[in-house]
N, C-alpha and C positions, 0 to 999 in steps of 0.2 A: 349484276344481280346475284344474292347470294343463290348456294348451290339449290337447297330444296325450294325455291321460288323460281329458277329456272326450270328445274323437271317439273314442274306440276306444269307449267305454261307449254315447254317442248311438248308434253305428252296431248295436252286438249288442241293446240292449234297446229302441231305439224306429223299428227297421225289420228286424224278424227274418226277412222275404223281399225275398230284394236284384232290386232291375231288373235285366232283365233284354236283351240286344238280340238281334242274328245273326252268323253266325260270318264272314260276310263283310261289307262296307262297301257294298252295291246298286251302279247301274249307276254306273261311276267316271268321272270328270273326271280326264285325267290332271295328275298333282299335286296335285290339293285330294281334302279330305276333307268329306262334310258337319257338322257341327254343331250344339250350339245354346249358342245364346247370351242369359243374361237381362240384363234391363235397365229398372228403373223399375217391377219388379214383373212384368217380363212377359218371356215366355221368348220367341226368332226364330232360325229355322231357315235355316242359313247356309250359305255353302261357304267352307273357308278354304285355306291353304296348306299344304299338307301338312307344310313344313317350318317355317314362321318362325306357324305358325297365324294370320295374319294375313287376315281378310275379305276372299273377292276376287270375290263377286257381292250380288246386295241379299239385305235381310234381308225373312223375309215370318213376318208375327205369327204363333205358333202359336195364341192364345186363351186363354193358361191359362199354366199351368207344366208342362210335358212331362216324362215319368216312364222308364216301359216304351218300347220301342221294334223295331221289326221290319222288314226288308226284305224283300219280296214276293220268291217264289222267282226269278221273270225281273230282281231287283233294280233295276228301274224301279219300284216304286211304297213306299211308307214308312209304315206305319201308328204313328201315337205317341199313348201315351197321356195325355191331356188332362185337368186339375182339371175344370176349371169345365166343361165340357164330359157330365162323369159319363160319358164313353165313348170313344170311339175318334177320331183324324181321321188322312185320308188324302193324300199329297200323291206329286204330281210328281215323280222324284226329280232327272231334270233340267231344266226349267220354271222348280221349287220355286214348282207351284201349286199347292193347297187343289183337292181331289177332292172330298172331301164326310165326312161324319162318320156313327159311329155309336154308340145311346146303351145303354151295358150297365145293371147293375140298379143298382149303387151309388158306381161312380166308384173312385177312388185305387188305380188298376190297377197293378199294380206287376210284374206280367208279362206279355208277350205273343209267340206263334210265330206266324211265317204260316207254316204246314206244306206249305200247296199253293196252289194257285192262286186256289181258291173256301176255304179254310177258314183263319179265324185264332182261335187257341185263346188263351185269356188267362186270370187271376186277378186277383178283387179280393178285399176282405171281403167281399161277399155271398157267394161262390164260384167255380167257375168257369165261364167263359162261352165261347160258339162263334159266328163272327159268318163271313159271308157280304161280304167284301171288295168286290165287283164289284157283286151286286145290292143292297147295302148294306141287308142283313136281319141281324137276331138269330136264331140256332137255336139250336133245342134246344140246354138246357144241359146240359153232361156231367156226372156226379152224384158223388162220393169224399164219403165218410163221414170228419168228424175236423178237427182244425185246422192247418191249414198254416205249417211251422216254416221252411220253403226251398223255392223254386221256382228249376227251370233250364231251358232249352232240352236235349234233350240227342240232337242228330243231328237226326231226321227224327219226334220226340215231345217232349213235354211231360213233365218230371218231378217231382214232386213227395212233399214229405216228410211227412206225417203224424205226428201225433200226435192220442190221443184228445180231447176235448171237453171243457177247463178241467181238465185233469186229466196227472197225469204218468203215463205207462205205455209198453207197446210199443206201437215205432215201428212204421208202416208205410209204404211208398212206392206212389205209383200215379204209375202210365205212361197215358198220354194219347196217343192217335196223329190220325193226322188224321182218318179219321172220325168223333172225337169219341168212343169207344169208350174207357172207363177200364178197365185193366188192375188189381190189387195186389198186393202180395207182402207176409207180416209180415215184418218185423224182432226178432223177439222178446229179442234181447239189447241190444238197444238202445233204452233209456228217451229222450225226448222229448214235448215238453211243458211248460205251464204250470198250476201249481197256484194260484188266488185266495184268499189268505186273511185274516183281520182286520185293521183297521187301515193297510189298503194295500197290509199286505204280501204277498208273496207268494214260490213257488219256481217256478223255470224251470231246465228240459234241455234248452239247445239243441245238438245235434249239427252239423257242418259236412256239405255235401251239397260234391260235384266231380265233373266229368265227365271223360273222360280221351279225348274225338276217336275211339275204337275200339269204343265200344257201352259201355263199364263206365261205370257210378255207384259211387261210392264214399260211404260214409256214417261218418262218424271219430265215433266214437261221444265224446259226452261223460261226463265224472265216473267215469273208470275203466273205459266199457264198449268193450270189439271196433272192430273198424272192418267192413264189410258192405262187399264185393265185391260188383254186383250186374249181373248181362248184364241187359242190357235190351229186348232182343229174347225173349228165353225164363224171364226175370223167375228164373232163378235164383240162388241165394243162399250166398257163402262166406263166415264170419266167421274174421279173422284178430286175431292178438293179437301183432305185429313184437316180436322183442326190442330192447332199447333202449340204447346204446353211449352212456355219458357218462365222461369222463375225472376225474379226483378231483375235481379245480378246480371244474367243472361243479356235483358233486354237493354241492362246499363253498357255493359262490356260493348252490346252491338253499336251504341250509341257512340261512344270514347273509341272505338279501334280503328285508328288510323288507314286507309286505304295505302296502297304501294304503285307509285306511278313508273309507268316502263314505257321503252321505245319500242310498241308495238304494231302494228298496223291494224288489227282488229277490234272493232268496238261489238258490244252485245253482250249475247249471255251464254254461260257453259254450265254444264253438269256433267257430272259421274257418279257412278253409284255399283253397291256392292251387292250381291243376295247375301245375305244374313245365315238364312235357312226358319225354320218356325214361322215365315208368313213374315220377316222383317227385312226392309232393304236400307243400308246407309247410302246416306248421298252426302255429294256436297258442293266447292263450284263456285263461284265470281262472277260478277258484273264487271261490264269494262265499260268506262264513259271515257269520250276525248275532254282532253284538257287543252289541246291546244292543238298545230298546225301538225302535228308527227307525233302526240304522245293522245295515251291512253292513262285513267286511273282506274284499277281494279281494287274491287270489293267484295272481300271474303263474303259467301254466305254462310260458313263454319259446316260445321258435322252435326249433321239427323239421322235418326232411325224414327220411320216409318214403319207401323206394324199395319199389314192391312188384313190382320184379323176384325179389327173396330176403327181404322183409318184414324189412327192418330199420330203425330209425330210428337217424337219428342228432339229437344236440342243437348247434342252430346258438348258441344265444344264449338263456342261462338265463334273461333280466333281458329281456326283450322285450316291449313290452306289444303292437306292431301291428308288419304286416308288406306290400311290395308286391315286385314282380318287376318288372324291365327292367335292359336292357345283360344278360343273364347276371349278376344280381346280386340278390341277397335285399336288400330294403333294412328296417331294424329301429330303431324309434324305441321310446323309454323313458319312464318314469314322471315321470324327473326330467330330462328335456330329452336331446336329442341323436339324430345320428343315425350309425348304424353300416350300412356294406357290405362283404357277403360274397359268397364264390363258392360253388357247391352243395356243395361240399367242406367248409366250416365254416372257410376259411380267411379273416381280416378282411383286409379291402384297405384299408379308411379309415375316421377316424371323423371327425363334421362337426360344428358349431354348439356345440361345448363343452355348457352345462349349456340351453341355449335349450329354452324349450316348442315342439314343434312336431308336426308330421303330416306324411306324405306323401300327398295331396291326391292325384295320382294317376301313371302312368307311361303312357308312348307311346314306343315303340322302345327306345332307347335315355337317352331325358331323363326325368328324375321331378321332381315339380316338388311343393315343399315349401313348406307353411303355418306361420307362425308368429304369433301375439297380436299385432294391433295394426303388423304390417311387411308389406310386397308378396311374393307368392311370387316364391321363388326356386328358377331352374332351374339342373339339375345334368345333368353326365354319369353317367349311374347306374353305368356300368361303372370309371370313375378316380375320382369323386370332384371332379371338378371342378365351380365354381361357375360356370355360363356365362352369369347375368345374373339379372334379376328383371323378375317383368313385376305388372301390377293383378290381372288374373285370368284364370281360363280357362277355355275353354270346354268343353261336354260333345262329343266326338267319338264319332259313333256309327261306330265303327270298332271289328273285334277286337281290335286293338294296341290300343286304348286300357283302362287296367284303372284303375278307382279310382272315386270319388263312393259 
């Protein structure tokens, strides 16, 4: 399967809760960014240039491979989460010295908030955990019933997506604040989850979870269901159903575009989705139906921007398998190579690399910077479309501007 149709699959079926970091970058160096960077199996925690990302202090070993990630409210201090480790480590953030570690119950943490001073809230597969930053203890664990579909930061709490226990049904979310105190609300019109059944196979609903900077979680319901409005602060709950604006073309395109059959083992339905900013989120995402004894056939839904100032969406790109944001620009990679950018308008600015397998690995400001099989990424202006160079690889920036991996 070519390259940018196996990342978009790797990403929705074998990490269904994305890391997670903070909304700011901790105590800053003016012009760098911190970092990490692996190398030889082993990830180090850097500071680089803000602009040309280029290393401009030492590198100091993380221990592991680094995941989840968080800045301490005073943004002097960096909690990440560690493989080998099975827990937490803390560092300097300008130093960039090693504080001390701590160990939660099962490791491969894949989120974590420092909400306050003394309290950082996290998940792994065991569940979720509450750790004592300062005097470097484990507390009490906060308890939510169900399997976790998506985890976010969201303000000054912890949110997360529910779904029942090997099973598909209503969703529900629970809010996490810092005294470790779990909140929940049902979502009842919205199915999520994973069904196990013989042979390997199996069905999964994953829904898209977004946060929107003003208190709302938004929950974009998969395989035909609502999308959930949801304040977070008073956990109450609006289910919308936007009308949907496609031009014929659109609708012909959806008609004629081929599905892409894979050896999958999951059937159902997936989303993902971006916040915009101004009240608009992109989404986008596939059906998987079996065709046969071991195969699955998946069906682009393309790229939307829903504006839920008036709950409408519109269709950016019918044929879209994955999607990122920078420069003001939707960037939309396909099945069968190429890459196309838009403005939130649905108007195409450019399209790039002809039929080329690739992905968009990830965006910072204004550059996004693009993977292809076997050649060095290349970076672009996301806003013109220009090609501005290629580089070996890049780093993870723990930065909000930074969006991808």
């Amino acid at each position: 399967m070519r390259l940018a149709v196996l990342a978009f699959f790797v990403l929705a079926l074998a990490a269904p809760v994305a890391a997670t970091g903070d909304l700011a970058s901790g105590d800053k160096v003016a012009g760098t960014v911190l970092a990490i960077e692996s190398s030889r199996g082993q990830d180090y925690l850097v500071r680089v240039d803000r602009e040309s990302l280029r290393p401009v202090s030492k590198r100091v070993a993380v221990g592991g491979h680094a995941y989840a990630w968080s800045f301490s409210p005073d943004g002097r201090r960096l909690a990440l989460g560690v493989d080998r480790v099975n827990g937490v480590r803390i560092f300097d953030v300008r130093r960039l010295k090693r504080l001390g570690q701590l160990r939660t119950w099962s490791g491969g943490i894949s989120t974590i908030a420092w909400l306050g001073p003394r309290r950082l809230l996290g998940w792994e597969p065991a569940g979720l955990f509450m750790l004592d930053p300062i005097a470097r203890r484990r507390l009490a664990s906060p308890q939510a019933s169900g399997d976790v579909v998506s985890a976010l930061r969201a303000g000054s709490r912890l949110a997360l997506l529910m779904a029942p226990i090997q099973e598909i049904g209503p969703a529900q979310l629970a809010v996490v604040g810092v005294d470790g105190a779990v909140r929940t609300v049902p979502l009842g019109r919205i199915r999520a989850g994973m069904r196990p059944e013989g042979d390997g196979m199996g069905q999964s609903y994953r829904p898209a979870l977004v946060y929107d900077m003003d208190g709302r979680v938004f929950v974009l319901g998969a395989g035909g269901d609502p999308m959930a409005e949801v304040d977070v602060a008073r956990l109450a709950v609006t289910y919308h159903e936007p009308k949907h604006s496609q031009t014929l073309l659109t609708r012909f395109r959806n008609w004629i575009e081929p599905a892409a059959a894979a050896k999958l083992p999951l059937t159902g339905s997936f989303r993902d989705a971006l916040w915009l900013g101004e009240g608009k989120i992109a989404f986008w995402g596939y059906e998987s139906i079996s065709v046969g004894t071991d195969r699955v056939e998946m069906k682009q839904i393309g790229l939307s921007v829903v504006d839920t100032n008036d709950w409408t969406i519109k269709t950016i790109d019918s044929s879209a398998w994955g999607a990122r944001f920078g420069g003001s620009t939707l960037l939309a990679w396909y099945q069968h190579g190429g890459l196309n950018g838009y403005s939130l308008d649905g108007a195409q600015r450019y399209h790039l690399f002809g039929g080329d397998a690739l992905g968009v690995v990830a965006t910072y400001g204004s550059r996004a910077f693009v993977a292809f099989d076997h050649k060095p990424l290349h970076v672009i202006d996301a806003a013109t479309g220009e090609v501005l160079g290629t580089r070996r690889g890049l780093p993870r920036l723990l930065d909000s501007g930074f969006s991808g991996w």
